[in-house]
Residue frames relative to the residue before (quaternion, step in Angstrom):
aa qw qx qy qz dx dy dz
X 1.0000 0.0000 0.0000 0.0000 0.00 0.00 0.00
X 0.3672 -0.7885 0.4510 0.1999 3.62 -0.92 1.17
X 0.0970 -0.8850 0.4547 -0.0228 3.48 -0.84 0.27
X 0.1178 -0.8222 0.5381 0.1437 3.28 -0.45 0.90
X 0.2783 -0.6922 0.6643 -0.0453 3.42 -0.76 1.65
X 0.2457 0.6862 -0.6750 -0.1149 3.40 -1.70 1.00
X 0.6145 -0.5294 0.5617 0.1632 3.22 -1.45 1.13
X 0.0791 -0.7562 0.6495 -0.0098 3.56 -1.10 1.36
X 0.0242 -0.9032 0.4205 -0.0826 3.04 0.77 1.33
X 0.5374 -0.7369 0.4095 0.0230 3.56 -0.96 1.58
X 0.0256 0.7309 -0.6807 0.0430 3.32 -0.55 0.66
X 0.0696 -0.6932 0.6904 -0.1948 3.27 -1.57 1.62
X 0.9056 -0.1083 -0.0971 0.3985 3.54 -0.90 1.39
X 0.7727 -0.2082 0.2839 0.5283 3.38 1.24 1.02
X 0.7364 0.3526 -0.1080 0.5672 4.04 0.93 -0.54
X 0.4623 -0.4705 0.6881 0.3024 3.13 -1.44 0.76
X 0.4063 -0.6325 0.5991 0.2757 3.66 -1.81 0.76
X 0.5310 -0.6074 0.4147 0.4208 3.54 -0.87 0.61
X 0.6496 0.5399 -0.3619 0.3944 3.74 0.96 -0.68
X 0.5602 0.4662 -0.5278 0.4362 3.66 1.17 -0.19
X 0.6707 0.3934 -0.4890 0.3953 3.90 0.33 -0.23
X 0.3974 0.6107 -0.4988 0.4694 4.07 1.14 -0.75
X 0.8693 0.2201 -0.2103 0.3894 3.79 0.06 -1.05
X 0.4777 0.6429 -0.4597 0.3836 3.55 0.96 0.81
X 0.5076 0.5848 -0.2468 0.5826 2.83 2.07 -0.85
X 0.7337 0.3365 -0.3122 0.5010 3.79 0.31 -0.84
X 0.6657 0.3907 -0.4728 0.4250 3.87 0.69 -0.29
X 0.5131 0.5292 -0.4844 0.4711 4.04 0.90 -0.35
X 0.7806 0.1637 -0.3947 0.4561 4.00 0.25 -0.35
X 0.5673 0.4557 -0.5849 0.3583 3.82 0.64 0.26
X 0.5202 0.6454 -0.4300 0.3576 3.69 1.04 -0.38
X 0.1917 -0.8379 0.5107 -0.0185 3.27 0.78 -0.73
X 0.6794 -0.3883 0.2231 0.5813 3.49 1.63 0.67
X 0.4534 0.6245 -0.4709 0.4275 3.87 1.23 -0.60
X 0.7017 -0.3144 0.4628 0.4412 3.74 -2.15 -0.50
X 0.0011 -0.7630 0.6394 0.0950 3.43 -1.03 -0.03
X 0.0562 -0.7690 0.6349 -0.0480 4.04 0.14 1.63
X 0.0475 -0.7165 0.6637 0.2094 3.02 -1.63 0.08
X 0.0608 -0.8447 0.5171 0.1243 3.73 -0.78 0.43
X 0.3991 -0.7318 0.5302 0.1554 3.33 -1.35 1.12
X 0.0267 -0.7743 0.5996 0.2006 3.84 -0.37 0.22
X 0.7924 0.2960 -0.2665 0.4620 3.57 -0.98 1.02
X 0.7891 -0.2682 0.2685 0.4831 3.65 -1.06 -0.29
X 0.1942 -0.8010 0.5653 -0.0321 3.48 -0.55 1.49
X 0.5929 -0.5630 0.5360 0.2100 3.54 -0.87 0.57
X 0.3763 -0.6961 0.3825 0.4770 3.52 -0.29 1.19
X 0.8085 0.3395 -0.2198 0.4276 3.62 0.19 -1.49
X 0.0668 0.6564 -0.6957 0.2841 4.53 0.73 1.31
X 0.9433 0.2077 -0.2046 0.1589 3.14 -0.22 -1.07
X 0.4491 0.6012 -0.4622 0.4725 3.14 1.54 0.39
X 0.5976 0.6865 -0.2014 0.3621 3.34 1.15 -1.20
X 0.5859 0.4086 -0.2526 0.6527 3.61 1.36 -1.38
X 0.7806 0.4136 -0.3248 0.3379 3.46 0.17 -0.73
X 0.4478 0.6784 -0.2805 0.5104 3.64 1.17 -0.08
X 0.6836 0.3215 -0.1263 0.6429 3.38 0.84 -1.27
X 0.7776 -0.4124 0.3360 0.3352 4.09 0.47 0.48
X 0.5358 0.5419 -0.4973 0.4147 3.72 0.81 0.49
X 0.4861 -0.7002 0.5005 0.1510 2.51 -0.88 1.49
X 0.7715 0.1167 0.0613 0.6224 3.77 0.74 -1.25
X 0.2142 0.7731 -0.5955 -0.0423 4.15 -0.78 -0.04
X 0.4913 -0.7582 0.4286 -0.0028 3.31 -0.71 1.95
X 0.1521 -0.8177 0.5551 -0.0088 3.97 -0.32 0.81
X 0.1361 -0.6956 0.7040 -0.0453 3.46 0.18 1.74
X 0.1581 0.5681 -0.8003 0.1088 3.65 -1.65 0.76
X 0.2972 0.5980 -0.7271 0.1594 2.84 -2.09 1.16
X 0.6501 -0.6651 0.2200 0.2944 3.40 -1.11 0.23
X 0.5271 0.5575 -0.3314 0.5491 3.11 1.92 0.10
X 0.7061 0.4380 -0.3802 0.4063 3.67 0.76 0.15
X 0.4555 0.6008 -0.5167 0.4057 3.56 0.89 -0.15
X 0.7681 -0.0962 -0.3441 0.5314 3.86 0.34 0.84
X 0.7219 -0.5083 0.4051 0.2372 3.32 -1.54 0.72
X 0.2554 0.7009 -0.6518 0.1371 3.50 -0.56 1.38
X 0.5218 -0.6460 0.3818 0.4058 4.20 -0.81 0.40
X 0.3719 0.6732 -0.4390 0.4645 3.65 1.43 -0.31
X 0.8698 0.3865 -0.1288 0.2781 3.27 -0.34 -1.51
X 0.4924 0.5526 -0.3379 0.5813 3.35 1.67 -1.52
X 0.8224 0.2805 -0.2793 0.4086 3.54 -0.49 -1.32
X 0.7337 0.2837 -0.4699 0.4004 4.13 0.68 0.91
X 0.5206 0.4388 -0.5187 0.5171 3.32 1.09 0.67
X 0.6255 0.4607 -0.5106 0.3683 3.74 1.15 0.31
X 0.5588 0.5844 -0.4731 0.3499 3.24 0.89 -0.59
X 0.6228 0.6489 -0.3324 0.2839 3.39 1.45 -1.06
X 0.7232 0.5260 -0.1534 0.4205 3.26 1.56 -1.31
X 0.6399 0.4631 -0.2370 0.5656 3.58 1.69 -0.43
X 0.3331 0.6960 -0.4409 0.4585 3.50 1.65 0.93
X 0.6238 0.7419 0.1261 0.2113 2.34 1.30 -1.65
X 0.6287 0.2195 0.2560 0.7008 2.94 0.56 -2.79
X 0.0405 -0.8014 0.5782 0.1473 3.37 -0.55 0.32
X 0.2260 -0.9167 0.3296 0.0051 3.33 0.76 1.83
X 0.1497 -0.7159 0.6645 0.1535 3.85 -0.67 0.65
X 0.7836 0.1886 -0.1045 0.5827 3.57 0.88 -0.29
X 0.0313 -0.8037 0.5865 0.0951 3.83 -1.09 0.54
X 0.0557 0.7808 -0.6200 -0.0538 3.89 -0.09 0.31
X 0.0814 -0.7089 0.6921 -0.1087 2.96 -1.97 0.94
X 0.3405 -0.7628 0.4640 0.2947 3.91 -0.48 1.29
X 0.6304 -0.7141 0.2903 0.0916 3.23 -1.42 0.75
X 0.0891 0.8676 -0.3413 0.3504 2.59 0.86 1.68
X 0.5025 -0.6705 0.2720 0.4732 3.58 -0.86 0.28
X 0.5199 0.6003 -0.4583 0.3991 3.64 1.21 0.34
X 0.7127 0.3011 -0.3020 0.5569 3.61 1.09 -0.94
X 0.5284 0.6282 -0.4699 0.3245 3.84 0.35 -0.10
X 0.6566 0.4501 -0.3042 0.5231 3.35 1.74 -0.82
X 0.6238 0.5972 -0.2033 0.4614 3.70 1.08 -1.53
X 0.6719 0.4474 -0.4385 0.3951 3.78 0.27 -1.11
X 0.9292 0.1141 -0.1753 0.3047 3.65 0.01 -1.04
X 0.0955 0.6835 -0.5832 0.4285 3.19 1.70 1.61
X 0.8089 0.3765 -0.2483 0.3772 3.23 0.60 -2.07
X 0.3443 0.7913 -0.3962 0.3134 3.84 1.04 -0.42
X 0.9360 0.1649 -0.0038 0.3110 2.89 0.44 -2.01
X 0.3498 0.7081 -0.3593 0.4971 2.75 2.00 0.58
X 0.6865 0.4081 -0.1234 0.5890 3.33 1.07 -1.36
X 0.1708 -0.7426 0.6022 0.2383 3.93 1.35 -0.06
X 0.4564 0.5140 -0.6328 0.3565 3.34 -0.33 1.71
X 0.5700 -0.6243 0.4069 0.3462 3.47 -1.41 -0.33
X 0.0271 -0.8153 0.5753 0.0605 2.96 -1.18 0.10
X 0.2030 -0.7510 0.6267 -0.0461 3.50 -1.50 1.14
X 0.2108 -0.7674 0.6044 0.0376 3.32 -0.69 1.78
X 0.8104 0.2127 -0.3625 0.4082 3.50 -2.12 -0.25
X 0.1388 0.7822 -0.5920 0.1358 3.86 0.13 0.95
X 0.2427 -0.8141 0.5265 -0.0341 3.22 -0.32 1.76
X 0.7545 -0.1978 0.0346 0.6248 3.55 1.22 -0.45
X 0.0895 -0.7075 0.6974 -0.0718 3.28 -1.49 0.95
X 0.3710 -0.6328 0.6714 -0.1057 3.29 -1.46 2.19
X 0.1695 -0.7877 0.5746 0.1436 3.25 -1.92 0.15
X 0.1001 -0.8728 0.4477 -0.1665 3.13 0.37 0.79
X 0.7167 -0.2812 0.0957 0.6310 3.25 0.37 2.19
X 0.6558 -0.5369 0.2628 0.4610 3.30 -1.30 -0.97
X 0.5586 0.3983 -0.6464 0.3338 3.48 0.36 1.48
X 0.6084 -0.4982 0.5235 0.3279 3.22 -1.86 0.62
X 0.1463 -0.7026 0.6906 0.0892 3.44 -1.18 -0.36
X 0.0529 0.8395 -0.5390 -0.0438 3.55 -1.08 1.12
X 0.1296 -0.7138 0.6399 0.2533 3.54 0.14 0.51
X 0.0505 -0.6868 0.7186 0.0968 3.87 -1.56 0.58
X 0.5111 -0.6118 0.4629 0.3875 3.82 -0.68 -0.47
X 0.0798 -0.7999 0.5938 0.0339 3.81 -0.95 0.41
X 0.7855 0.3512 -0.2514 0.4433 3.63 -1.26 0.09
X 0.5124 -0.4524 0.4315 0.5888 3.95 1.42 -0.14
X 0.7219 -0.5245 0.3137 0.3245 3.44 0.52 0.74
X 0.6406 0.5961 -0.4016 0.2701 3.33 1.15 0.53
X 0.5919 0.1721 -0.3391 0.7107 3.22 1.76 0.92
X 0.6006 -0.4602 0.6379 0.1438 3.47 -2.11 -0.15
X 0.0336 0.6988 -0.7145 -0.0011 3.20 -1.55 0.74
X 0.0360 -0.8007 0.5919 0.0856 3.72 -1.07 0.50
X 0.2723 -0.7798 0.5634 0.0207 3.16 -0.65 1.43
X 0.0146 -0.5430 0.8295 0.1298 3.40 -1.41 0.42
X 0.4083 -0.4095 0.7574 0.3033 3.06 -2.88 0.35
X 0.1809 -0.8008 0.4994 0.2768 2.97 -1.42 0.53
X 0.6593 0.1489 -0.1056 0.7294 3.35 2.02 -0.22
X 0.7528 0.2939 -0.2863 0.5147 3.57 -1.70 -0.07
X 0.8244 -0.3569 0.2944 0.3261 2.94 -2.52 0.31
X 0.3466 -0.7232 0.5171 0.2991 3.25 -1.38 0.65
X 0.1173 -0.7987 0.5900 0.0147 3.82 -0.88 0.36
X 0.3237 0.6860 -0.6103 0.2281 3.56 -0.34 0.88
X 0.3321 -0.5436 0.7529 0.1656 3.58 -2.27 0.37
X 0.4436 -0.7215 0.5251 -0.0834 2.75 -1.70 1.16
X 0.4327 -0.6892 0.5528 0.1794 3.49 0.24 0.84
X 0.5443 -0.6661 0.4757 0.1835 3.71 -1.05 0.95
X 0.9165 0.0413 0.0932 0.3867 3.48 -0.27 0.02
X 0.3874 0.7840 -0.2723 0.4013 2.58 1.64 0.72
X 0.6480 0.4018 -0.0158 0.6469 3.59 1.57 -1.72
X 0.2324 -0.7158 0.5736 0.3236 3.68 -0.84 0.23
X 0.2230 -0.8188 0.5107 0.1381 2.60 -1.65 0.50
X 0.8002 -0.5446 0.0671 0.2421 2.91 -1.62 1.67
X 0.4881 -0.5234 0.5068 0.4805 4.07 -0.50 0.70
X 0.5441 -0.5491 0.6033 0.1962 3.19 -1.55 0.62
X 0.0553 0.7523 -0.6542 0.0551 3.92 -0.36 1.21
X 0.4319 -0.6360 0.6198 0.1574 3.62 -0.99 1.35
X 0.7443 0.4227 -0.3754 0.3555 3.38 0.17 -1.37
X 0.4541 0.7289 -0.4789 0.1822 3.90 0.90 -0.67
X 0.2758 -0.7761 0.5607 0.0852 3.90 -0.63 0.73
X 0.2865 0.8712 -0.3937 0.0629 3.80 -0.44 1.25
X 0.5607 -0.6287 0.2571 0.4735 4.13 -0.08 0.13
X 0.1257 0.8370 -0.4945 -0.1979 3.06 -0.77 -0.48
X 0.2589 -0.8298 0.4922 -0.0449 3.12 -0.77 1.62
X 0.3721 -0.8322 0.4093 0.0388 3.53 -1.02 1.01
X 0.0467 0.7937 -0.6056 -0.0334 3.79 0.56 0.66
X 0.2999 -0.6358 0.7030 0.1078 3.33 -2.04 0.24
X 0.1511 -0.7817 0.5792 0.1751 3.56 -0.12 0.52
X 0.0185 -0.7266 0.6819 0.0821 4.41 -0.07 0.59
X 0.4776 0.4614 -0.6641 0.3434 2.93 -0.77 1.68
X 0.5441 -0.6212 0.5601 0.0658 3.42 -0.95 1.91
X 0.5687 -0.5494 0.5215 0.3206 3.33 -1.34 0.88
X 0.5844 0.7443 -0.2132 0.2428 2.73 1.35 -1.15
X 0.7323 0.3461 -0.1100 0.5761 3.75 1.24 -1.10
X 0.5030 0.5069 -0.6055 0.3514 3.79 1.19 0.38
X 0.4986 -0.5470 0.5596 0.3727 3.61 -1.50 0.04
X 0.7671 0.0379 -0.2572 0.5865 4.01 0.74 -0.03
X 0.0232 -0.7235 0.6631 0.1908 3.64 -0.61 0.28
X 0.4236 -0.6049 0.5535 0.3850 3.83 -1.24 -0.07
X 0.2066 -0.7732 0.5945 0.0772 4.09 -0.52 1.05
X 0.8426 -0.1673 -0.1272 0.4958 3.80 0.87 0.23
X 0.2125 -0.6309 0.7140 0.2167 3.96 -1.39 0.31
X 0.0575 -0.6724 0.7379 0.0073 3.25 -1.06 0.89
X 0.4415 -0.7359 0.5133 0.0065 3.46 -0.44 1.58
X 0.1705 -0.6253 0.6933 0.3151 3.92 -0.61 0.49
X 0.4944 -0.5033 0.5905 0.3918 3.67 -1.71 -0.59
X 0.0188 0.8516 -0.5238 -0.0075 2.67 -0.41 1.35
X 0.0402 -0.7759 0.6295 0.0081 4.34 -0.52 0.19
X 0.6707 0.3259 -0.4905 0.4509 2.77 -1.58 1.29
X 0.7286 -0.3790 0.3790 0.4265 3.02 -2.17 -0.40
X 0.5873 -0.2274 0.6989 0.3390 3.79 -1.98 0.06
X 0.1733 -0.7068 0.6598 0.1874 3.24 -0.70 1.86
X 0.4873 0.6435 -0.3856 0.4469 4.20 0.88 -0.72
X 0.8714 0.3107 -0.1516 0.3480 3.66 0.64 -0.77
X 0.5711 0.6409 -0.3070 0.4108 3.37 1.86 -0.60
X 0.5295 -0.6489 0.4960 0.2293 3.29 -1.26 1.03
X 0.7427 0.0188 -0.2244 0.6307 3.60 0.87 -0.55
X 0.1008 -0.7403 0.6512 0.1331 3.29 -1.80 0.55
X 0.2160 -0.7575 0.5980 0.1479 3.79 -1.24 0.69
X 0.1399 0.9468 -0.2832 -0.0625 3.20 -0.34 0.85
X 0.3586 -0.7691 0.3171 0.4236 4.08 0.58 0.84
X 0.1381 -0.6981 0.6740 0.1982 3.38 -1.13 -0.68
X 0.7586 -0.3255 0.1088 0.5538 3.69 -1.32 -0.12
X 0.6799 0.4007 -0.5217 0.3240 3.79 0.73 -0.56
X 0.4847 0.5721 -0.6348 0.1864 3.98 -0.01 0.06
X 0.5835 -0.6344 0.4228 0.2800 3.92 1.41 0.28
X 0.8113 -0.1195 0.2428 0.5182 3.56 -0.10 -1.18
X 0.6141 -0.5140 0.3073 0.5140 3.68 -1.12 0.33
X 0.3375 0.5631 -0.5281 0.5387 4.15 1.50 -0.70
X 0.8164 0.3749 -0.3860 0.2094 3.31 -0.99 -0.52
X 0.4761 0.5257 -0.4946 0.5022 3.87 1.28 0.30
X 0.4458 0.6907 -0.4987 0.2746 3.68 1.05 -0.88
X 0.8352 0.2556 -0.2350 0.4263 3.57 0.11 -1.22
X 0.5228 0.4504 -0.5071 0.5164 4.14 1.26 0.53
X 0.5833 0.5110 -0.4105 0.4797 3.72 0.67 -0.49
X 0.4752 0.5654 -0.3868 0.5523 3.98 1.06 -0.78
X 0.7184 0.4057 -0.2936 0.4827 3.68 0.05 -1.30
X 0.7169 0.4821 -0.3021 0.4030 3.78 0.11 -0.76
X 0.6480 0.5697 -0.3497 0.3650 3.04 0.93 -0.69
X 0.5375 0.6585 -0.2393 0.4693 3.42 1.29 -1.36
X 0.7640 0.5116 -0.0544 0.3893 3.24 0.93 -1.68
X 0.0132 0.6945 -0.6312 -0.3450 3.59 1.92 -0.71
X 0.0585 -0.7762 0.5428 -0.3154 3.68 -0.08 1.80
X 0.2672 -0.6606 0.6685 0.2128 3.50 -1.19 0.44
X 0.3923 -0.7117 0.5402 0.2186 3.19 -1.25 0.39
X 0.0065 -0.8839 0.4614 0.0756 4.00 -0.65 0.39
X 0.0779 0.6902 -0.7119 -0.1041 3.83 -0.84 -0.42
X 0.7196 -0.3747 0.5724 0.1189 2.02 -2.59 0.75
X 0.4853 -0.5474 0.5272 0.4323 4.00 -1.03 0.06
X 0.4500 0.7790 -0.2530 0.3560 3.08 0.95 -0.63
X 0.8364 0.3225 0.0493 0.4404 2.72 0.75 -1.59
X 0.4423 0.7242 -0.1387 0.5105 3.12 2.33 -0.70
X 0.5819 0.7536 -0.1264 0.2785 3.08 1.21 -2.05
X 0.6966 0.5094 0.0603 0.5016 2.60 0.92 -2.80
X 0.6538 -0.4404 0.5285 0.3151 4.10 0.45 -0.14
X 0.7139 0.5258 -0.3947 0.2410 3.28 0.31 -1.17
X 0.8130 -0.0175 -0.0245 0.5815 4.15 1.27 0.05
X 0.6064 -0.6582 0.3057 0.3249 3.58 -1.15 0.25
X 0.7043 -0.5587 0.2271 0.3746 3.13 -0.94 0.51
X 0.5522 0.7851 -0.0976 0.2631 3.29 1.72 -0.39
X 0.4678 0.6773 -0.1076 0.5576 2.12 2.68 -0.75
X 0.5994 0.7371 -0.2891 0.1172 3.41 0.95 -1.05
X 0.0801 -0.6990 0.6847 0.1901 3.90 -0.99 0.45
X 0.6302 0.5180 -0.5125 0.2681 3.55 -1.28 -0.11
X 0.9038 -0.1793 0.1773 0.3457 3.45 -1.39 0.07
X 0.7566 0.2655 -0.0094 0.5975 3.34 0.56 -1.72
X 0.5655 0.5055 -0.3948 0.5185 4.16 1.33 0.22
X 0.6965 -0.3563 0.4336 0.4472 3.31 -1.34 -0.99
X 0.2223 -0.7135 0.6299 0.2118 3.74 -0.53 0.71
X 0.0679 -0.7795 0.6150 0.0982 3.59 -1.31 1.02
X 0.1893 -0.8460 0.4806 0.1323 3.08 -1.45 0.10
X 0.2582 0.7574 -0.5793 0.1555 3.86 0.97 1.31
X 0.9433 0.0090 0.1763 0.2812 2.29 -2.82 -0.32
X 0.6777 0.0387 0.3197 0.6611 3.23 0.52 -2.87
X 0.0115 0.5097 -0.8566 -0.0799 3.05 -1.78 0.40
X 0.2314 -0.6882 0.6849 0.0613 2.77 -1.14 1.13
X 0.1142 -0.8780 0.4645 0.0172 3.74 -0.14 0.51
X 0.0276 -0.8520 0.5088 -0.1204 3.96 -0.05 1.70
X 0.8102 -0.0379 -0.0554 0.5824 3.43 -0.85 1.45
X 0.2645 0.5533 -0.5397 0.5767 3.91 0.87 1.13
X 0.0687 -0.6616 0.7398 0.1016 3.45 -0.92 1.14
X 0.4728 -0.5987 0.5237 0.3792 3.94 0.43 0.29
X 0.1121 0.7643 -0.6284 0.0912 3.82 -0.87 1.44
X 0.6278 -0.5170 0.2700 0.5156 3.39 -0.25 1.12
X 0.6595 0.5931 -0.3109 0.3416 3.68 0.64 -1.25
X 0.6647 0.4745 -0.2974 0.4945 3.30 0.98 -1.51
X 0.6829 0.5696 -0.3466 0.2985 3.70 0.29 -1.49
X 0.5570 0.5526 -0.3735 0.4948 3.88 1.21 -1.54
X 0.7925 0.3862 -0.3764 0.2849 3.69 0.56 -0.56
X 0.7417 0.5115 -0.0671 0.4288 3.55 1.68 -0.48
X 0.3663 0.7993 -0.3727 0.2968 3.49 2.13 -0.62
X 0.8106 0.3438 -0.3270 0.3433 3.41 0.25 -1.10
X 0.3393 0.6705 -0.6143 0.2407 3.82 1.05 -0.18
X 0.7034 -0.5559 0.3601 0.2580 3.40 -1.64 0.73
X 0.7380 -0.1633 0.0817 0.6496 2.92 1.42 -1.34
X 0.3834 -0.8031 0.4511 0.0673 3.03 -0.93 1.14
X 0.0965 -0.7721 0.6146 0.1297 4.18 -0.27 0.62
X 0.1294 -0.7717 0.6149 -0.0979 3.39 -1.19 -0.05
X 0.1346 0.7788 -0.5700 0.2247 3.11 -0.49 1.54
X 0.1015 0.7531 -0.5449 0.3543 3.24 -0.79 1.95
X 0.4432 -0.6785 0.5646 0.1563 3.28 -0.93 1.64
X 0.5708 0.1730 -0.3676 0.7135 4.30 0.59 0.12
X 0.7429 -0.5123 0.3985 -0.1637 2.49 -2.29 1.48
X 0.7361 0.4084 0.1640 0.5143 2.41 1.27 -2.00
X 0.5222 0.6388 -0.4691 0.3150 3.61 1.12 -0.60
X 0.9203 -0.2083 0.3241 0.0674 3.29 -1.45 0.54
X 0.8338 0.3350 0.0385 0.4371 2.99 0.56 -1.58
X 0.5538 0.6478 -0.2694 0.4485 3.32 1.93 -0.10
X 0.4925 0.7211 -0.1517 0.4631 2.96 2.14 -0.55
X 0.7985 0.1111 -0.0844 0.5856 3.46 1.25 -0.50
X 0.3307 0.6978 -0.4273 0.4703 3.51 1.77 0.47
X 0.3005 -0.6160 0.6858 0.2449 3.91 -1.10 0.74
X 0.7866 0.1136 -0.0242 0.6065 3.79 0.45 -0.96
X 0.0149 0.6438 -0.7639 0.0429 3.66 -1.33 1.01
X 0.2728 -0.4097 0.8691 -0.0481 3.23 -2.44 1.47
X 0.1586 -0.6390 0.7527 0.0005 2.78 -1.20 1.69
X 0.2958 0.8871 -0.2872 0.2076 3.24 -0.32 1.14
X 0.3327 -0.6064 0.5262 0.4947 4.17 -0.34 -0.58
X 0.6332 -0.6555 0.3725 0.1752 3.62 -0.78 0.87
X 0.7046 0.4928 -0.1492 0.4883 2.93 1.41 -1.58
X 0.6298 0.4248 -0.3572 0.5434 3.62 1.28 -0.31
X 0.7132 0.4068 -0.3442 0.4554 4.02 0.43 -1.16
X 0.4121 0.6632 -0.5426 0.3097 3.75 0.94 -0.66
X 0.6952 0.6906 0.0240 0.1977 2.99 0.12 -2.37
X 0.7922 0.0346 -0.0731 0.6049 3.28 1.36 -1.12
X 0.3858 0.6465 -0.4523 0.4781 3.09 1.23 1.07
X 0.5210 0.5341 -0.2200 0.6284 3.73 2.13 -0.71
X 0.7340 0.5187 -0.2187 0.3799 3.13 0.69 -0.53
X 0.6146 0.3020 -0.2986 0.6648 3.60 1.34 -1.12
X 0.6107 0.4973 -0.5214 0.3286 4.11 0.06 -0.45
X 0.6316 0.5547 -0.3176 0.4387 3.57 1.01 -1.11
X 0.6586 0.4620 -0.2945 0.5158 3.67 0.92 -0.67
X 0.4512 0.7101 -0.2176 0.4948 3.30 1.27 -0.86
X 0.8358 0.0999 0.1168 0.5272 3.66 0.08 -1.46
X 0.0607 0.5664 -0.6152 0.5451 3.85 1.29 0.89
């Protein structure tokens, strides 16, 4: 069964997210030979649309206006109607993020269809789709099928691959305006005050290091932030560690944080609490490094350093740097 699939593909600081190409990949096998579009709403990166198109868009739609240059569900969900003028979509994906987590099942219930977020993997099978998401904090699966109407689902980061970059690919590009004035929404956003952030996208980073209550004091991330660096690493914490002062909340993995999904997590002074782990399970591989034996976190660790952090940290920077020299 064919399908036309379009990608609502995110852009954050100036950059295409890596999950908008992850879900070009997952809309090319729901297409099944259908269109595959992708559309940007707001200020696009010059070189998006070569980029979406590279990775298998067929077509990728450029909504501008003056109500979209920050993120409100009004506006998004009328520059979609604009784009589903357009695309005449049987399927819409969007990566799972805090922009589509709000937008996907806005557009759902607008379109009075379903929808199924944190999609870790997705099958075809004849002519239904299949999504498996997580449930219970990830300590089981669920697999959903539509059985009628528009599909709607988020995509989990790193989770799907994404398509090889192909230069030679040939696609459209269409321009939309969206004329609607900040003025006529009913909430509009009147400032972003930006923390300082540096470094990698902890949601997007193939490797992450992350402390927990043993890094001691907010000093004690110094010598994981060392390690990341080496690593072009994300940085993470435990709530725990959040809790205590010792970093921002921004940092967080676990349930009530950001759930990642790299390469490695390498995981330091983390005794592994259900809470933290639901946010970190699916990483590929998972290190661990703890002075108790016994903590937790050895339980879902491929490799464990029984150890003091502040010593294994240290010459772990040291052999990677020799390592990558």
């Amino acid at each position: 069964m064919s399908r036309n699939v379009l990608v609502v593909a995110e852009v954050r600081s100036g950059a295409l997210r890596p999950v908008a190409l992850e879900a070009i990949g997952a809309a090319s096998l729901l297409a099944q030979g259908g269109s595959v579009a992708a559309a940007i709403l707001g200020d696009a990166p010059t070189d998006a649309a070569s980029q979406l198109i590279a990775a298998g868009a067929g077509q990728v739609i450029l909504v501008a206006g003056e109500s979209l240059t920050d993120y409100t569900p009004e506006a998004y969900l009328a520059a979609l109607d604009k784009v589903l003028a357009e695309f005449k979509a049987d399927a819409v994906l969007f990566g799972h993020t805090a922009t589509g987590r709000d937008l996907a099942p806005a557009l759902a219930a607008k379109l009075e269809a379903g929808a199924v977020t944190d999609v870790t993997a997705l099958e075809v099978d004849g002519d239904r789709a299949v999504f498996t998401r997580p449930i219970y904090a990830g300590k089981a699966v669920t697999r959903r099928v539509f059985k009628q109407g528009t599909i709607v689902a988020t995509l989990r980061p790193n989770n799907l691959p994404a398509p090889a970059q192909d230069a030679t690919r040939q696609g459209e590009v269409k321009r939309l305006n969206l004329d609607l004035a900040k003025t006529g929404l009913r909430a509009v956003v009147a400032e972003v005050i930006r923390k300082a952030a540096a470094g990698v996208d902890l949601t997007a980073a193939k490797v992450v290091v992350a402390g927990g209550r043993g890094v001691k004091s907010a000093d004690g991330f110094k010598p994981l932030q060392e390690l990341a660096g080496v690593l072009g690493a994300a940085v993470g914490a435990s709530r725990a560690a959040c809790d205590a002062g010792y970093c921002d909340y921004s940092w967080q993995v676990g349930q009530t944080g950001k759930t990642v999904t790299p390469d490695l997590y390498i995981a330091c002074g983390i005794s592994g609490a259900i809470q933290h782990v639901a946010g970190m399970s699916s990483s590929k591989v998972v290190v661990a490094i703890n002075k108790d034996p016994e903590a937790p976190i050895f339980k879902v660790a491929d490799y464990g350093i029984v150890g003091d952090l502040f010593e294994v940290v240290p010459l772990l920077t040291q052999e990677f740097k020799k390592l990558l020299a």
